[in-house]
N, C-alpha and C positions, 0 to 999 in steps of 0.2 A: 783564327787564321784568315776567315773569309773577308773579317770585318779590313784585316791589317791590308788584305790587298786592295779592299774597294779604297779605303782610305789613300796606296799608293796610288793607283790608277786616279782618282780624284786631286789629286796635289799634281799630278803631273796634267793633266787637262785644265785646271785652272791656273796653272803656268801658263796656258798659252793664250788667256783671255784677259780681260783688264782687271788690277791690281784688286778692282773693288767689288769682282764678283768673285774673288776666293774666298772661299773659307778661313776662319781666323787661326792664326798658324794655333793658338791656343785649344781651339778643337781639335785639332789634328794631331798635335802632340798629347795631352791631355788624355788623349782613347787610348794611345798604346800599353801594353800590359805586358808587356812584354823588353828586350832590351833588342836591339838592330844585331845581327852575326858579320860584324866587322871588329875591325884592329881597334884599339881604345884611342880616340881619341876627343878633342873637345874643341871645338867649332864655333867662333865669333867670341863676345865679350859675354861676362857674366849677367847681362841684363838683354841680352838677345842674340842668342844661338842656341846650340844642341851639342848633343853628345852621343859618340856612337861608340859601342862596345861597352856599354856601361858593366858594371859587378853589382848586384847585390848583394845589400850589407847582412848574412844572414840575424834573422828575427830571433833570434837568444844567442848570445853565446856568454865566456865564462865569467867575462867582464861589462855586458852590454846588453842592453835591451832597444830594441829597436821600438818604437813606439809611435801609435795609431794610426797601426798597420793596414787603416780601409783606404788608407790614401796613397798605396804603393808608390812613398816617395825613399824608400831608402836603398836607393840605386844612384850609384859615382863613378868617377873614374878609377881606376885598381889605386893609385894613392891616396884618393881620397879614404875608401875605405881600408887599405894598411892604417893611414893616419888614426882613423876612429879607433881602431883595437889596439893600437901603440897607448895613444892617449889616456884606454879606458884600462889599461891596466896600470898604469900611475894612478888614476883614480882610486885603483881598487887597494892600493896601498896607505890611502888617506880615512883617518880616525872617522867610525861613522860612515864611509862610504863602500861601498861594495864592486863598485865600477861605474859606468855611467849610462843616465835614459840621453837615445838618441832619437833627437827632431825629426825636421824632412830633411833630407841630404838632393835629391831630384828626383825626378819623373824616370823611367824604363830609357828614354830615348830625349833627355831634357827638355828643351823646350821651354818655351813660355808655359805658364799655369794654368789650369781653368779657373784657381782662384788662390789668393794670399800672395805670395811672392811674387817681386817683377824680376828679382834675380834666380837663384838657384838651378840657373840653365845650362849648365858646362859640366853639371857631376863632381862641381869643386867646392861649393858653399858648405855650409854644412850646422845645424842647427843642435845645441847641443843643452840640454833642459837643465834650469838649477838647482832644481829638486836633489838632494844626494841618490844617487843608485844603489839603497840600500838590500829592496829584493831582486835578484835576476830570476826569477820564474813566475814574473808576472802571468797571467790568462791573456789571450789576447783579447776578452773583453777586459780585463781592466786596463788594457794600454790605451782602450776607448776610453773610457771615463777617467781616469788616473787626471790630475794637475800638476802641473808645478807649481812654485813658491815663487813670490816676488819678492826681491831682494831690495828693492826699491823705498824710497821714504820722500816726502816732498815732491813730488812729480818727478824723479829721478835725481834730486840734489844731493840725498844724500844716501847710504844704506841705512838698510831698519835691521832688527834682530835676528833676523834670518844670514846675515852678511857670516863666514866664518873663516879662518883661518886657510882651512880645506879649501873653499872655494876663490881666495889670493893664489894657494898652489895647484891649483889644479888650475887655470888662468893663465900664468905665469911660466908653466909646462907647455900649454898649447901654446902658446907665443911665441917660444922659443925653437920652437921645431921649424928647421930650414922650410920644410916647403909649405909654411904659413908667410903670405899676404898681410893679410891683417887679420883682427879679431873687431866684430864689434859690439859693444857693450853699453849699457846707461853711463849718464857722465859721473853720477856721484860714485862708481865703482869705481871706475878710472881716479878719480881722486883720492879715492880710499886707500889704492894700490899705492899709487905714489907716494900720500902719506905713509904710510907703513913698510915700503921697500927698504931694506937694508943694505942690500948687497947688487950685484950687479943690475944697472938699470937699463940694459940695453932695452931689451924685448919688451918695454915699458912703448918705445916707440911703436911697435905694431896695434898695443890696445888703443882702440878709436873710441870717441864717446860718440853716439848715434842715441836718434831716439827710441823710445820703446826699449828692445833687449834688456826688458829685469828679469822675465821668468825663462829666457834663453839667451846663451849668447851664441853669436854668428863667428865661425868660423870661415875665412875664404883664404883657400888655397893658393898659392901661383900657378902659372898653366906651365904642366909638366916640360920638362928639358926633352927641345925635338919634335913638341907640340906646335906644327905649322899649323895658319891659321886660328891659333887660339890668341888670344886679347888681354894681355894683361895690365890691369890698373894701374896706375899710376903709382909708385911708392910714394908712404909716408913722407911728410917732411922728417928735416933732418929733428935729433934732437927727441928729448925723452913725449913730448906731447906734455905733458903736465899743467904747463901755463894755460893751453889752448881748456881743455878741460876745466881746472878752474873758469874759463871765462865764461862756458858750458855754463856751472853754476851759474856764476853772479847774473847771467842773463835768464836761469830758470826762478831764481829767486825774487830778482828783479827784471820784469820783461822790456825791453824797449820801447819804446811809442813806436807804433805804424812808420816805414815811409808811404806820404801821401803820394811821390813820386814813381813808388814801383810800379812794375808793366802786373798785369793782374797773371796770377801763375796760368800756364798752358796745362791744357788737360791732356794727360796722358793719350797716345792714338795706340788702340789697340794692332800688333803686330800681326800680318800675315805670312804667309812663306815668302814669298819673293824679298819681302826686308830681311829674311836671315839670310847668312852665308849659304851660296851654291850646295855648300857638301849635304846642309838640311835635308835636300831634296831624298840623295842617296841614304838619307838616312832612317827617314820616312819609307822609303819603299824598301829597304833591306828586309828578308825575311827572319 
């Protein structure tokens, strides 16, 4: 408690001096342990704001394992975590699966990270392992050491034998759930899917091919109905995605030459408070 007020008292005194002698909003979110005693809400865009009122997701339940729990990242907004125990017990209906391990979901009070994510700041992301969840009474030492499986083959072009029916439908359920955004996943999944879809292909447009996500895939919510100040994404194009993914491949299989013309990438600038939405403030200093 001592620490959460120096930390408030500190974010509001370097409000009032220049941008460059705060502290990195990533510190200061980053410490709390805690969740803000306000109304749920969720504050800026998914790549820099917070969240106040967050739920956590409790650490066992009958369908879900919360997992590597030293990182008290499994704290959302109230839909986000309905969404997880909706989700995980379709899981827990699929052959071989028991329910599901759940990733980092955010921080107590979001925020930027002290490390890994530049998103998962609104309490709406939501990282979900693709390992099947076949024991739910993990230790929580083994949710420290525990892996997931990579479902991955060719640098993400195409799946390897880990890929299974279960996890098309367990996919294909989270996609489909009104208050998913997108989903995002390796390209050769996204391809897999499409190959193998039968029947209705709407929710085919929510799965995104993105890099990395073989041994998780990213779930991102939309910012709840009501949610002033919250930032949501841009939707999908129209259209099932399918083409765009293949091309995902052909370009992992076969990479393009350099443009010698492009500007060299900008390095990330690490955020403070002052770059997040006003409400940060109040949410940082909420007891």
């Amino acid at each position: 408690m001592i620490l959460l007020r120096f930390l408030a008292i500190l974010a509001v005194v370097t409000l009032a001096g220049s941008a460059s002698a705060q502290p990195l909003a990533k510190q200061l979110f980053g410490a709390q342990k805690a969740n803000s005693q306000q109304k749920p809400a969720a504050f800026g865009s998914y790549s820099r704001g917070c969240a106040a009122g967050s739920v956590q997701l409790p650490e066992t339940g009958p369908t879900w394992q919360a997992m590597r729990l030293s990182r008290n990242r499994n704290w959302g907004h109230p839909q986000a975590i309905d969404y997880v125990q909706d989700l995980s017990r379709f899981a827990a209906k699929q052959p071989g699966w028991n329910g599901l391990y759940v990733g980092d979901i955010s921080q107590p009070r979001g925020g930027p990270m002290t490390s890994g994510h530049r998103s998962h700041q609104l309490g709406l992301d939501i990282d979900i392992w693709m390992l099947p969840g076949d024991n739910m009474r993990l230790s929580r030492k083994s949710r420290e050491n525990i892996s997931s499986i990579s479902l991955r083959r060719a640098n993400g072009a195409y799946v390897n034998g880990n890929w299974t029916k279960q996890h098309h439908a367990v996919l294909r359920e989270a996609a489909k759930d009104k208050r998913v955004a997108r989903i995002f996943v390796f390209p050769g999944a996204k391809v897999q899917m499409c190959n193998d879809e039968k029947g209705n292909r709407a929710y085919l447009r929510k799965i995104r091919p993105w890099w990395g996500h073989h041994y998780h895939f990213h779930v991102r919510l939309k910012c709840p109905k009501g949610s002033r100040g919250c930032v949501n994404q841009d939707a999908p194009p129209k259209g099932d995605g399918c083409a765009e993914a293949q091309q995902w491949v052909r370009n992992i299989l076969n990479p393009p030459p350099p443009d010698p013309n492009a500007p060299p990438p900008k390095k990330r600038r690490e955020y403070r408070l002052a770059d997040l939405p006003q409400q940060c403030t109040a949410v940082l200093q909420s007891n």
